[in-house]
N, C-alpha and C positions, 0 to 999 in steps of 0.2 A: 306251747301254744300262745306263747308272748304274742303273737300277731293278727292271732283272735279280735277282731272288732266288734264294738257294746251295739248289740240288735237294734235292728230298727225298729223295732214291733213292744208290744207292750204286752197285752191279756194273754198273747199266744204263749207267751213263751215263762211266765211266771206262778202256774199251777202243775204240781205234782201228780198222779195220780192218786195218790192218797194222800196229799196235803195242801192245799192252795191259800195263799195270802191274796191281799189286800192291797199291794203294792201298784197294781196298774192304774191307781187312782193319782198314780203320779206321772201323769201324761206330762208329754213333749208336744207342741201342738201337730207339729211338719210328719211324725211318728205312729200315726193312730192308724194301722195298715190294716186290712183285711186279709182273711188268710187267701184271700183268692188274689187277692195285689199281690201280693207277698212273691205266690208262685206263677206269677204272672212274667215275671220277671227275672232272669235267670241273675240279675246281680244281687237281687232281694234274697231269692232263693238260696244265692249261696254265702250269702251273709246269716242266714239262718242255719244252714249247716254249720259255719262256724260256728256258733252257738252252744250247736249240739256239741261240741268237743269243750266245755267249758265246765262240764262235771266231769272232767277224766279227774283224777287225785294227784295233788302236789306231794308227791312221796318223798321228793326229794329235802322236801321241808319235815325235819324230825323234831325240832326243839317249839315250834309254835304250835299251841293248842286249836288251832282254829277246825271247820269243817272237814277240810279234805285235808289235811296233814297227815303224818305218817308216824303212829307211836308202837309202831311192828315191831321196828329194829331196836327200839329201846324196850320194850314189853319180853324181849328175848334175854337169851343167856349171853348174845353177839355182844351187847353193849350197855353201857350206862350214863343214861342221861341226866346232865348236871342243872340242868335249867330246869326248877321245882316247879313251874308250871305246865311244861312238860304232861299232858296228857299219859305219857307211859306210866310216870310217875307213880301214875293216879290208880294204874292198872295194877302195879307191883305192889303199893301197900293192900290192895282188894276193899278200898273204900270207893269203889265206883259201884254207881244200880242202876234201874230203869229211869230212876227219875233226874241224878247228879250229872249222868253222863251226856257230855258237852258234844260227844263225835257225832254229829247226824248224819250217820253216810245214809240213812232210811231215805230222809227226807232229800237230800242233794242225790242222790242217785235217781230216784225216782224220778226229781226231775227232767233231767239228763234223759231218761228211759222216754216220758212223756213227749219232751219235744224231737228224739227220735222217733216216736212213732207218728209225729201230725209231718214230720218230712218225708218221710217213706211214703206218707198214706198220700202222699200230695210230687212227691218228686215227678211223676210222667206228666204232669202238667206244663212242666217247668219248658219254655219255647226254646226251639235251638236255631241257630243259626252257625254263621262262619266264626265266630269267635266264640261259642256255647256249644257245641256237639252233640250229636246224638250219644255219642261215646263218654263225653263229660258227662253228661248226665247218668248213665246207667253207673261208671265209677261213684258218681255222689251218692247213689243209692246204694251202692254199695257198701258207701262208708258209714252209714247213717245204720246199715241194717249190721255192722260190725261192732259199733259204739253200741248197738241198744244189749250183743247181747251180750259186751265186755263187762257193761255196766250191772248187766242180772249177774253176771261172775262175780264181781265186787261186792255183789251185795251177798250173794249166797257164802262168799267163803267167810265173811265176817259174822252173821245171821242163820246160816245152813238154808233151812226150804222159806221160799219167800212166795209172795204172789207173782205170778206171771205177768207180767202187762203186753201184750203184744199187739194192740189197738191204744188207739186215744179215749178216752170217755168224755162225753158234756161235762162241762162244768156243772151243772144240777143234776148229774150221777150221784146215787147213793152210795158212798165207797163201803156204810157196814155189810154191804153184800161180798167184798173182796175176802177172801178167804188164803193164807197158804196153800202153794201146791206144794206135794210132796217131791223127796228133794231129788229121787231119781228121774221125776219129770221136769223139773227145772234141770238138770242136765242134760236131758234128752233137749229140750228148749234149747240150750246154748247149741248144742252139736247140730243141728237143723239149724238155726242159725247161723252158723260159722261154714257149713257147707252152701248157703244162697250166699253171703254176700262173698265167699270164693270163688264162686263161678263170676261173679260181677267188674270184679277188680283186677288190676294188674297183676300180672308175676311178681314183679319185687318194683320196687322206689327207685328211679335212678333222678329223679331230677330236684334239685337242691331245694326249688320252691315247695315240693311235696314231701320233705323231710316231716315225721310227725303225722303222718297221714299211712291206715292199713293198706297192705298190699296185700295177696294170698296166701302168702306165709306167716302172717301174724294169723290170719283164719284159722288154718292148720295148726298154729302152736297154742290158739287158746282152744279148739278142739281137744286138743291131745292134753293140755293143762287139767279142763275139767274132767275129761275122763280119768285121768290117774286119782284127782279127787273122789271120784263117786267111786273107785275102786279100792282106796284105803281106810282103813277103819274107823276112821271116827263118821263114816256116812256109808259104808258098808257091810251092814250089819249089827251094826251097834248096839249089844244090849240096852246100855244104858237110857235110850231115846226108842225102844221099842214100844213104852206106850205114851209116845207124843202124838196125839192127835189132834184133828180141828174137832170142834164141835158137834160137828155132824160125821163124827167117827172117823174120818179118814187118817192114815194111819200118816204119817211125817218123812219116817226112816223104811228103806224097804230090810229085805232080812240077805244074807251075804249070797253073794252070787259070785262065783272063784273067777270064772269067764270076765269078770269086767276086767279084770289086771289085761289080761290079754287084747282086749279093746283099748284099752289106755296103751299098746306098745304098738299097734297096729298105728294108730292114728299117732305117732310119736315118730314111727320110722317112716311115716308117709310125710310128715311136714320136713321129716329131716332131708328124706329125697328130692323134695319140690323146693326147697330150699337152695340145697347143693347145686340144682340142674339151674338157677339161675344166678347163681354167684355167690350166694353167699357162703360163708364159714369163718371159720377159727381164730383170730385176729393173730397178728404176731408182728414185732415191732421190725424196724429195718435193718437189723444185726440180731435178730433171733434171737436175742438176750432172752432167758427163760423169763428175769424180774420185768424186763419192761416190754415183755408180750401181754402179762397179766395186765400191769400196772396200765398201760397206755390203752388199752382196753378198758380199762375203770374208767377212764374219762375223757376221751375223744367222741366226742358224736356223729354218730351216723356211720360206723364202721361195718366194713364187712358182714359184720356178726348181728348188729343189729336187726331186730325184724322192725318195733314198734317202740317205740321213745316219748316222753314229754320234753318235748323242746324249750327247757327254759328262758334261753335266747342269755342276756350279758347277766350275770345273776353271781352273788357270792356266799352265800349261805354255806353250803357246805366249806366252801373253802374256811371261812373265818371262822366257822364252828372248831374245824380240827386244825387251824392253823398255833405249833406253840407257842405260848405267852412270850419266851423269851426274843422272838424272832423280830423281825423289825416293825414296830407297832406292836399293840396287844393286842395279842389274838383273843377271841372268843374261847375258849379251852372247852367243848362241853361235853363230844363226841368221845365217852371214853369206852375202849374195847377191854372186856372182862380178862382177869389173869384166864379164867374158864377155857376162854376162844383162844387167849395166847398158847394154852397149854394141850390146846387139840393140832396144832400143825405139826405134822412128822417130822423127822429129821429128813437132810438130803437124800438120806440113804432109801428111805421111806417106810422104817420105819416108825411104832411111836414109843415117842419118848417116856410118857409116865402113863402108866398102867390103870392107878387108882388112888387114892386117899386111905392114910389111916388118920384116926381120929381118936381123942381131940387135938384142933392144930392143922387139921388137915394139909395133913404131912405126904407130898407126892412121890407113891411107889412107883421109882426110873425103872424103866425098863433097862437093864443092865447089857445086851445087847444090840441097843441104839449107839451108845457113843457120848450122852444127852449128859450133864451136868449141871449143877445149879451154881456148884461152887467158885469162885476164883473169877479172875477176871483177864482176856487177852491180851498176849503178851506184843501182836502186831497187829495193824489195820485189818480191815476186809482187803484181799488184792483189789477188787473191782471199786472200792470209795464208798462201801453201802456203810459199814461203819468204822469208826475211830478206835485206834490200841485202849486198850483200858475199859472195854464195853463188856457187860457181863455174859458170862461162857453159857448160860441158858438161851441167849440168841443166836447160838453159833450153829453152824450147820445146819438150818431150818432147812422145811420148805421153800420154795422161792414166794413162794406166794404172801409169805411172815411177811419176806419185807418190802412188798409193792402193797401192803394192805395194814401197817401199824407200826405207827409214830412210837419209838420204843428209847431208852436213856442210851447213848452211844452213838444213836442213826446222825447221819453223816445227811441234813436236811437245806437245801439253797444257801451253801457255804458262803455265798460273799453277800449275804443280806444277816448271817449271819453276824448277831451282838457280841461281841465278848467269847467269839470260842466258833466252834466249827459242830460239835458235837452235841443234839441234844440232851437236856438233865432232865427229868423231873422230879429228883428227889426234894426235902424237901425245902434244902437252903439250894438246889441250881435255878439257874434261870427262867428255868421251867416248870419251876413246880409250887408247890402251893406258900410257902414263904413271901413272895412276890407278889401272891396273887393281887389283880385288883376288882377289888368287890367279889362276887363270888364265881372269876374269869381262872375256874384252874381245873386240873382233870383228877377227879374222883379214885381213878383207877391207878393213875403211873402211866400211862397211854394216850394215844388219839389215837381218832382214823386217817389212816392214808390215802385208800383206796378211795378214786374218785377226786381225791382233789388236785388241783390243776398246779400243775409246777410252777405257770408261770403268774399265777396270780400274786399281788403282793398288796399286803396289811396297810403299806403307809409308807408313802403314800399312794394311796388306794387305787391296784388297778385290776379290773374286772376282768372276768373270762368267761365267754359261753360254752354252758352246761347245756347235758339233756338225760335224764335218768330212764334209763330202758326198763318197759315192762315186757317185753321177750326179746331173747337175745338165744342164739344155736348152742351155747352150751348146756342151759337149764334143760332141751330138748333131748339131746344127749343123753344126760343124767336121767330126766324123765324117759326117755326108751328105756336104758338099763337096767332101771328100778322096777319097771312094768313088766319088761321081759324077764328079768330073772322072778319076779313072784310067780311069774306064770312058767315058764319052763325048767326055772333054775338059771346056772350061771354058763349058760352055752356063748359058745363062742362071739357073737355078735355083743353081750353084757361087757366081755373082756376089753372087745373091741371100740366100743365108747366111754368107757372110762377108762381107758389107755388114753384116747386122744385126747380128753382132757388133761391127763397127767404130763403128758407129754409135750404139749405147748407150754407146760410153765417147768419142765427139766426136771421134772418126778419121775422114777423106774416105773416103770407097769407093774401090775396087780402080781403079786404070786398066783403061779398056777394050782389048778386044784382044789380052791377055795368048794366050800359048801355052799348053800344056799341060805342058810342064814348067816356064815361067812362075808359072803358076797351081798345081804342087806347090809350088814353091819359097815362095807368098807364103803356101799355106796352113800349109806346115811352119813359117813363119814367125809365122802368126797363132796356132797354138795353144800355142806356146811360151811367148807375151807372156801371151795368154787366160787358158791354164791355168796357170802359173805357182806354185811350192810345193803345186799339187794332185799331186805325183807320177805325173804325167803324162810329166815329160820324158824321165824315164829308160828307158821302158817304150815310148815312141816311140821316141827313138835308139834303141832294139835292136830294133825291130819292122822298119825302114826302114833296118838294119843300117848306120847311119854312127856306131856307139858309138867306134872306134876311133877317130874325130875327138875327138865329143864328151868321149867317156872315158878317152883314151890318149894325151893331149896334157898341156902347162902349164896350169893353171888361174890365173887372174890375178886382183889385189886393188888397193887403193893401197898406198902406201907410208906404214905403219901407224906405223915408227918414226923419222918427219919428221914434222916440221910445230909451231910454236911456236900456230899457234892456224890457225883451216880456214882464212885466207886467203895461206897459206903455201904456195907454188905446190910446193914439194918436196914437202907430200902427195899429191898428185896424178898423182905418178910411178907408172906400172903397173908393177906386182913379182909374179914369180910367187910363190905362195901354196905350191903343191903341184904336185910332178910326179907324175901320177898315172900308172899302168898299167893296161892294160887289155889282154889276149890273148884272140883271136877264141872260148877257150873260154867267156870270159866270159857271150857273148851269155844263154845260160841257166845255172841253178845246178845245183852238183852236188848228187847227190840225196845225203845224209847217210851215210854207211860202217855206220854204228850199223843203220839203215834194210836195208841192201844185209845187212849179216852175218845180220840174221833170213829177210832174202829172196833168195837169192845172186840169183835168176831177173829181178829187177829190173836191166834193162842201165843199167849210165853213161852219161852223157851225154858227148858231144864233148870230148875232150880232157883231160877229168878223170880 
């Protein structure tokens, strides 16, 4: 949304529904609009829409602590963020509270929520003519009623049951009369929500200016997103939240209902239809390469597969984050991916390599029937150039997905920009790795991320590539039918049959036939891990599926970053814990802000905060 322009309007657009500043005291003279000028005018009007898209979340920003950043994928087991101010950070050691914590999604969401609702309540105002339409307009309405109820999603998965806002209030509203709704009506809210502004909007995006903007299939995927939520357990049925109440009794959490799985696969296989029947799906590169179906999928915008995106526009962030040190200029090193995440990719064969850990040492039991090895190093290249002889035998034979998705000692990375060699190191005298470092530019783990960053971007001298980070894309739909549909039925044939297709675009065998039903949890909690992967999916499932205190409350593992005379030095390769992370069952959701709670006392805490 880089081409978002700064509102023309002032008081309209700078109070919250529960928190308003002070800032419209900083008038522009030419700027001082009425809300009835506003909508008076369909150029006004849709500069004010724009607007509304300005609390969507910069996710694709992981290392800056700021409002809308992104400390999901670093708060997980996926990764480890090397930049100590890093919000994640803040998350894993569990010195964050209601009063430390910096993330205000409360208050920037709610905005966002508010001036969606003074557009909707005001869009049939808005005059048409030959260049404004009748049709343009009910699409703007549409997008405004899709943002308010993206935004109540954002906030619920972070928070669980939130207040509803679905009107504007005066600004001389008493907000301590707002109360939580409970959190099954806040998903009834999104779902009525996502079904008007799908009637409003197009079938899908085809035109290059509307990139970044919903169509009917983002409707239907955060339909089916929040239903799969309100059917897994950490919000159905929860012991643990059964007696969160408001003050005036009403209860938070409802108690399990089996039927919601089955809601969540209905409304999953219906986006996946309406999806298909206008074009989209499965991305795949132009020689059906398994690696660069995934990989060129991580970071092309606007692809087939995408439904909804944040459109960065020319941006380098991620790229310099995971770019390594040794390449031409210094990279940023910060983006580093846990041995954890390295050691869940299956072999080619499909399947996985190490079983479990014995301890102490956390010493991994190979599944002796993979093929999988830790030891030695190869004797020849990759055929295809993915890596160089002499790369160690623990990368061999992956997944394809390993290597469109992490920077690993051996990978064969933009050979003729390439310093000193072809092959990256990170051990800890190669090029790459922490020996060299400058200042504290190096990766924690023996890793970066791959996935997502632009081949053809370069360090120095510096050239840009535009990004755009998708927050629905037809695979997670997939995944989400399969998951919904097997709790609910079992693993009948349809489960099989979309998570084959994802295995299948990246050159993974299909599932074994015959699987159980917790079987078939298992491989599918298995498949969207690898899938989605840096999409900020992992964190958000571990506490959905409540096994965060595994994921999140254990050692996190790396190599042994300060070994190794060059990568074939068997002592990098040593797993070391990186970070002992903490995690308490309070964690599952956040607390809601003190700042927030002193304006609203009526606003109850959440668990344990």
């Amino acid at each position: 949304m880089k081409s978002i322009i700064k509102p023309i309007f002032t008081l309209l657009l700078i109070c919250s529904a529960l928190a308003c500043k002070k800032d419209y005291l900083n008038k522009v003279p030419d700027d001082d609009l009425t809300l009835d000028q506003v909508f008076a005018n369909h150029d006004y009007a849709r500069n004010f829409l724009n607007n509304v898209y300005t609390a969507l979340p910069q996710e694709y920003r992981m290392v800056d602590p700021v409002v809308n950043s992104n400390p999901f994928v670093g708060a997980s087991d996926d990764m480890e963020e090397m930049y100590p101010p890093a919000f994640s950070n803040t998350m894993n050691d569990g010195s964050w509270n209601p009063t430390t914590n910096v993330m205000k999604y409360w208050e920037l969401l709610y905005v966002g929520i508010r001036k969606a609702n003074l557009y909707i309540e005001n869009a049939d105002k808005v005059p048409t003519d030959d260049i404004y339409t009748a049709a343009d307009r009910t699409k703007a309405k549409g997008e405004a009623i899709f943002l308010r109820a993206f935004y109540h999603f954002l906030l619920m998965r972070i928070y669980g049951p939130i207040p509803i806002e679905d009107h504007s209030v005066a600004l001389d509203f008493d907000f301590r009369s707002i109360r939580r709704d409970p959190i099954d009506k806040c998903a009834a809210f999104v779902v009525s929500e996502c079904d008007k502004a799908a009637a409003l909007l197009p079938d899908r995006i085809t035109s290059s200016v509307d990139f970044g903007r919903p169509a009917k299939s983002v409707c239907l995927a955060l339909k089916a997103r929040v239903l799969l939520y309100m059917a897994s357990p950490l919000w159905n049925g929860n012991p643990d939240y059964a007696n969160l109440k408001n003050d005036n009794g009403t209860r938070l959490f409802p108690d399990f209902v089996a039927s919601r799985w089955q809601d969540a696969a209905t409304a999953a296989k219906a986006c996946i239809d309406q999806a298909e029947s206008v074009g989209h799906g499965l991305y795949t590169s132009a020689t059906n390469d398994p690696i660069k179906n995934y990989y060129e999928a991580s970071y092309l915008p606007n692809t087939k597969e995408i439904f909804f995106a944040y459109i960065e526009g020319v941006n380098t962030d991620h790229d310099v984050y995971s770019e390594p040190r040794g390449m031409n200029g210094v990279g940023f090193t910060l983006n580093g991916p846990t041995q954890d995440v390295v050691d869940d990719y299956e072999m080619a064969n499909g399947t996985q390599p190490i079983l479990g850990y014995t301890e102490p040492g956390h010493i991994p039991i190979i599944n002796p029937a993979s093929g999988y090895t830790e030891t030695g190093f190869t004797a020849a290249a990759d055929p295809k150039g993915y890596y160089a002889a002499g790369t160690s035998n623990m990368y061999v034979g992956r997944d394809p997905r390993f290597y469109a998705s992490i920077h690993y000692s051996g990978e064969i990375w933009k050979p003729t920009l390439r310093a000193g060699g072809t092959a990256l190191d990170f051990s800890f005298s190669g090029p790459d790795g922490y020996a060299g470092r400058n200042g504290g530019n190096y990766t924690k783990t023996g890793y970066l991320v791959r996935k997502a960053a632009n081949p053809d971007f370069i360090m120095s001298p510096r050239k840009a590539v535009v990004h755009s980070f998708p927050f629905f894309k037809l695979d997670e739909q997939y995944l989400n039918y399969a998951e919904a549909l097997n709790e609910a039925q079992g693993p009948v044939a349809d489960v099989y049959k979309y998570v084959n297709l994802i295995r299948t675009r990246s050159g993974m065998p299909n599932l074994p036939a015959g699987l159980s039903k917790d079987d078939m949890r298992t491989r599918i909690w298995h498949e969207r891990r690898i899938e989605l992967f840096f999409e900020g999916f992992r964190y958000f499932d571990a506490h959905r599926w409540k096994i965060a205190e595994q994921t999140e409350g254990s050692n996190v593992y790396g190599l042994n970053i300060l070994a190794g005379a060059n990568r074939m030095d068997p002592n990098f390769y040593k797993r070391t814990v990186i970070e002992k992370r903490v995690f308490e069952k309070k964690h599952y959701l956040w607390p809601i802000q003190q700042s927030e709670r002193d304006k609203n006392p009526n606003l109850v805490q959440n668990f344990g905060w």
